[in-house]
C-alpha positions in Angstrom: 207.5 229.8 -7.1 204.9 228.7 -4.3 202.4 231.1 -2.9 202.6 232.2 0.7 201.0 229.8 2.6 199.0 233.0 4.2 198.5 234.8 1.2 194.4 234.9 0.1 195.6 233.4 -3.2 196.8 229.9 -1.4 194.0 230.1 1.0 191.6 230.2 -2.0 193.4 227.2 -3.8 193.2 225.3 0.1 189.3 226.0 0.0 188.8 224.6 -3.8 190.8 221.9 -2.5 188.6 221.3 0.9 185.6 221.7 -1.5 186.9 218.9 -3.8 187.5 216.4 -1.1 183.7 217.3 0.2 182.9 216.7 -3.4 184.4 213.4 -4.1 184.0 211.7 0.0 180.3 212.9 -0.9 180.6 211.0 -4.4 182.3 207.5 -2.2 179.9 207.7 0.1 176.5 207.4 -1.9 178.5 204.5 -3.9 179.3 202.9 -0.5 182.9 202.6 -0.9 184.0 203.3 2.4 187.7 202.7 1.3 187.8 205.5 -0.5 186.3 207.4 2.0 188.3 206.7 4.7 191.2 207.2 2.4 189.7 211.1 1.0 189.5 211.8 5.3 193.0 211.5 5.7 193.7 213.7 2.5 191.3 216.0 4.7 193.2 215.7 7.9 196.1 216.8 6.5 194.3 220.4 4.9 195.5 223.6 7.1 193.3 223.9 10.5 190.4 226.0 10.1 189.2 224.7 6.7 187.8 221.2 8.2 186.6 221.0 11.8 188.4 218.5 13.7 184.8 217.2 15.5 183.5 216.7 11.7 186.6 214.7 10.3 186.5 212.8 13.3 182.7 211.6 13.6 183.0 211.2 10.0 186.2 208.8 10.4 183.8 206.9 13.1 181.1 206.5 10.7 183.1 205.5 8.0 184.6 202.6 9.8 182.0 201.3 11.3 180.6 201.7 7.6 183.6 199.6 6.7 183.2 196.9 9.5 179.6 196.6 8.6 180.5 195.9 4.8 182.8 193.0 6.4 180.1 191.4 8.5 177.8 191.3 5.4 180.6 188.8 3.9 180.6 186.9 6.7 184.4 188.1 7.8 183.5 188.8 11.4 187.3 188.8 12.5 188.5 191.6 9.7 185.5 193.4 10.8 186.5 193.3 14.8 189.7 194.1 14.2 188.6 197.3 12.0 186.1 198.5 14.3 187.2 197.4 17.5 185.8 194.4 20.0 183.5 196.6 21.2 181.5 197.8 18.0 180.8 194.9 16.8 180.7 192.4 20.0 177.7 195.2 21.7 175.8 194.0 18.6 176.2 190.6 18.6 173.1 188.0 18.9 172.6 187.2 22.2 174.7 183.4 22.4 171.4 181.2 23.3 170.2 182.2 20.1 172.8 181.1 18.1 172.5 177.2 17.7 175.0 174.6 20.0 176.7 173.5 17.0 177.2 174.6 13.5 176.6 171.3 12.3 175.3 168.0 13.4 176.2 163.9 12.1 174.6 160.8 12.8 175.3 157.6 12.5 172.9 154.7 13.5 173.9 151.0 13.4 171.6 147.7 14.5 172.4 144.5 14.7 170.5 141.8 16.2 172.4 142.3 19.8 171.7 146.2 19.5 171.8 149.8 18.4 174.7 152.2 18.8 174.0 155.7 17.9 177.1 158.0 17.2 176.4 162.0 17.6 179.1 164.2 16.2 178.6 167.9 16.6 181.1 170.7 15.0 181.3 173.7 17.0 182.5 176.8 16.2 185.2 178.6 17.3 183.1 180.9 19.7 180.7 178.9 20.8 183.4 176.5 22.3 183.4 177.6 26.0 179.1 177.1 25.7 179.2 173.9 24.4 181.9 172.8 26.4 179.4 173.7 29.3 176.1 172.4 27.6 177.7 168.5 27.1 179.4 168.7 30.4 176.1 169.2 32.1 174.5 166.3 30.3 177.3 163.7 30.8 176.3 164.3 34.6 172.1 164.5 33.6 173.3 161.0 32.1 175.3 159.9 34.7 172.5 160.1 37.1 170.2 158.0 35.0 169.1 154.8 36.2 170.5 153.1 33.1 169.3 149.1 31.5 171.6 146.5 31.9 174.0 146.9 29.2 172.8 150.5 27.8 175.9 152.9 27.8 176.9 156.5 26.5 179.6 158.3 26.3 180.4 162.4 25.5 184.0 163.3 24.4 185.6 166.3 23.1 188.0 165.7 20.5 190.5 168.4 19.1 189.9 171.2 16.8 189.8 170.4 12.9 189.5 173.1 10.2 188.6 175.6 12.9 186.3 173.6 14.3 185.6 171.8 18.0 183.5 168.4 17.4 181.6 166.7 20.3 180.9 163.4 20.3 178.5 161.3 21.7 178.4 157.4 21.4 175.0 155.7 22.9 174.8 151.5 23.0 171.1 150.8 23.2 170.6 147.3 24.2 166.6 147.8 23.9 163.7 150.6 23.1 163.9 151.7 27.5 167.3 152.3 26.7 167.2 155.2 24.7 163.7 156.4 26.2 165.9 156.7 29.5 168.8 159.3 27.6 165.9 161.2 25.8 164.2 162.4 28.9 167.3 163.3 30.0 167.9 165.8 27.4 166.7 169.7 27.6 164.1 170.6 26.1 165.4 173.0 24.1 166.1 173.2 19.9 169.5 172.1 20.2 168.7 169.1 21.2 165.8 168.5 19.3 167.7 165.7 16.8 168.9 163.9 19.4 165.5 163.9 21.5 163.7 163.0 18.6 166.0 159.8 16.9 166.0 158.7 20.7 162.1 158.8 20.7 162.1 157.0 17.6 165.0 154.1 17.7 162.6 150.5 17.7 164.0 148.5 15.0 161.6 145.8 14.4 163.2 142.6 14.2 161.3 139.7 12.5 162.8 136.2 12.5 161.1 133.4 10.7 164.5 131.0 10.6 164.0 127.2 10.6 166.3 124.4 10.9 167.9 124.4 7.1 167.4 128.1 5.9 167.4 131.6 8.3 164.9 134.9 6.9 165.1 137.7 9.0 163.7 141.1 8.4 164.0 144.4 10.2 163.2 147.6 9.6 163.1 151.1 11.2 161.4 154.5 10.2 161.9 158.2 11.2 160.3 161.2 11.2 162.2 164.3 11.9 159.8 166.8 10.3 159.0 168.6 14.6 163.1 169.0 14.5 162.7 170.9 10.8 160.2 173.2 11.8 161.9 174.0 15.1 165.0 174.8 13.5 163.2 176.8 10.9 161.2 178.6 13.3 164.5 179.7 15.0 165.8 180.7 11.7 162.6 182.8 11.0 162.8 184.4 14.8 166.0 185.8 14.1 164.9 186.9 10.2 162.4 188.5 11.6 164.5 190.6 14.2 167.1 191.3 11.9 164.0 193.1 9.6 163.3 195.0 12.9 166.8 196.3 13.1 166.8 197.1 9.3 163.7 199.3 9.6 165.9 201.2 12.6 168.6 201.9 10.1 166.4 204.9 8.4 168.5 207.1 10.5 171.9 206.3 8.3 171.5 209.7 6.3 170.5 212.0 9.3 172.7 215.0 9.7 172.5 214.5 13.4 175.3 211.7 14.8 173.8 210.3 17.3 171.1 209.1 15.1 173.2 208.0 12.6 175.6 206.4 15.0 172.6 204.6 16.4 171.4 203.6 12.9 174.5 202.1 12.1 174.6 200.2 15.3 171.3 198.4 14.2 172.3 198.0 11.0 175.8 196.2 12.6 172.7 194.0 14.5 170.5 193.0 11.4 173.6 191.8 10.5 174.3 189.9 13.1 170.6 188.5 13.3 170.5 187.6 10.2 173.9 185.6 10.3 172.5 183.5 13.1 169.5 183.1 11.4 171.6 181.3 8.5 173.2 179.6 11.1 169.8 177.5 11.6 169.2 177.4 8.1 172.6 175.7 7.4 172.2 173.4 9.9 168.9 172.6 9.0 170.1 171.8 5.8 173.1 169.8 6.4 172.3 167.5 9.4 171.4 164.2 8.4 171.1 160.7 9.8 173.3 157.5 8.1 171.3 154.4 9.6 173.0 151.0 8.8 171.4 147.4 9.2 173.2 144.4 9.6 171.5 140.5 9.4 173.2 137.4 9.2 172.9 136.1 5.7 173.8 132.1 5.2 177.5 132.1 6.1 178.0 136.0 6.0 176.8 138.9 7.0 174.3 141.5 5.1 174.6 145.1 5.3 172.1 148.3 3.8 173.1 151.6 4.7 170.6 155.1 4.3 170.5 158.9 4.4 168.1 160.7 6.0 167.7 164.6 5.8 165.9 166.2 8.6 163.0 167.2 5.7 163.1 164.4 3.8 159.3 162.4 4.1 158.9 159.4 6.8 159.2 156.1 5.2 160.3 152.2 6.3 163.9 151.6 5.8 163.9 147.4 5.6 166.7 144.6 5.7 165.1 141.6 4.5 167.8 138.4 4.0 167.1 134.7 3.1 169.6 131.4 3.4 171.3 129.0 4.4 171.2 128.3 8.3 174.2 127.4 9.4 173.6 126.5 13.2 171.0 124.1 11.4 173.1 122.7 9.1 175.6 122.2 11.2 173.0 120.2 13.7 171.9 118.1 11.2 175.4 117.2 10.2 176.6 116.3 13.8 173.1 114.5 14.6 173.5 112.5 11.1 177.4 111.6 12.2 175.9 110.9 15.8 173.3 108.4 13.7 176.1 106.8 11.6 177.6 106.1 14.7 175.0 104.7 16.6 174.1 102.4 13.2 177.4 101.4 12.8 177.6 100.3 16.3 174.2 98.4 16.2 176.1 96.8 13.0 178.8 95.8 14.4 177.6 94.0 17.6 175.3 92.0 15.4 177.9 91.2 13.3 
């Protein structure tokens, strides 16, 4: 038979019990599993009043999740973690949007020919950084707009629809000449994000060299970059936000202090080194992914020859040359008419003295 639920014998066995759960959510909570102790709380909750202050269980419920959230933002699930903790937890922590970069990632493609460059910007936005962006290429489509433009220079900035959770931007630039693109990159901000653009803008002046004579056409061009100022602004945003993140970690001493505010307030930075430190990876990745896909294109005899590169943002500066040799064909095909034209003309002469 059960014990009285007032007698001093079940009261007794309710302590051990309380004392157990203390025990074991103490044990959870040095190994970090926040699971289990958010799981040992509601065992708590349910113990007879009195033997667990309601104020306790609840602050310690509050810790625990945001414990829980802050596990989830390590791993990068930001939307488990929201959901858990609330908008509000984790959003008063976030990095502040202007320093988290424009786009997550960033594609370029050049090509020259003879007639001119076209330079094809694709950038992949994230999901909340959408509604920025969306603002940021809007505002230079008009800076663009207003450009006095060369004859035959052209650009053009078009959202296209989400893909794999991402929003891509592109931007499509016809260069007829150097002034062209000098033109779009004083247009641009001065700010990181657009740094790769500013800079391959500075930089397009293919060289074209054309020695062709009347039988046989050699033409040569070449280009060279040199993105290392866009790597070291990147990485110096990346190391900013490092850097702040380790100033929020040293704030999380407070995590084992009796008193909740302190730990509340501990936890809070340690929600923002995460966050910090995410956006600093942000750089990082983009840093490392962006690169630049330059292809040449010289008539060759009766074709057409073709040399495509990649370029990292860190990789060193060096010449990237087309150099083709043959057969001319608008010469050739002079020297055939002017020999018909000849035969002509002899045959003529022939005749008449015939």
């Amino acid at each position: 038979a059960g014990l009285p639920a007032d007698s001093a014998r079940a009261q007794e066995l309710q302590q051990w019990r309380a004392d157990g759960l203390r025990q074991l959510t103490a044990e959870a909570r040095r190994r970090g599993d926040w699971t289990a102790v958010a799981a040992l709380l509601d065992q708590m909750a349910m113990l007879p009043s009195g033997l667990v202050a309601p104020e306790t269980l609840a602050e310690e419920r509050q810790m625990a999740t945001v414990q829980q959230a802050l596990q989830l933002l390590q791993q990068g699930n930001r939307e488990a973690a929201t959901t858990l903790a609330g908008p509000d937890v984790v959003a008063a922590a976030l990095a502040p949007q202007t320093s988290l970069p424009l786009a997550a990632a960033w594609q370029v493609t050049v090509t020259i020919v003879p007639e001119r460059t076209t330079a094809v910007f694709a950038a992949d936005v994230l999901p909340e950084g959408v509604e920025r962006a969306r603002v940021a290429f809007g505002d230079q489509r008009a800076r663009w707009a207003g450009a006095t433009l060369p004859e035959g220079a052209d650009v053009r900035v078009d959202e296209q629809p989400p893909a794999d959770g991402l929003t891509r931007w592109r931007v499509t630039m016809t260069l007829p000449n150097r002034d062209a693109a000098l033109v779009l990159a004083q247009s641009l901000p001065p700010s990181p994000d657009w740094a790769l653009m500013r800079t391959l803008l500075q930089q397009i002046a293919p060289n074209w060299v054309d020695r062709s004579g009347v039988l046989r056409r050699s033409m040569r061009v070449s280009q060279q970059y040199d993105f290392g100022v866009v790597a070291q602004q990147w990485q110096e945003q990346a190391d900013l936000l490092e850097q702040q993140a380790a100033q929020f970690d040293a704030q999380r001493a407070g995590a084992g202090a009796a008193d909740v505010a302190t730990v509340e307030a501990a936890l809070q930075a340690a929600v923002q080194a995460v966050n910090y430190r995410n956006a600093a990876q942000l750089w990082q990745n983009l840093l490392e992914s962006a690169a630049v896909v330059t292809q040449m294109e010289a008539p060759d005899g009766f074709g057409v020859a073709r040399r495509t590169w990649l370029t990292t943002l860190t990789a060193p500066s060096q010449p990237q040359t087309l150099q083709v040799s043959g057969p001319n064909p608008v010469g050739i095909l002079f020297l055939l008419i002017a020999g018909v034209v000849v035969l002509f003309l002899v045959s003529g002469l022939l005749w008449r003295l015939l």
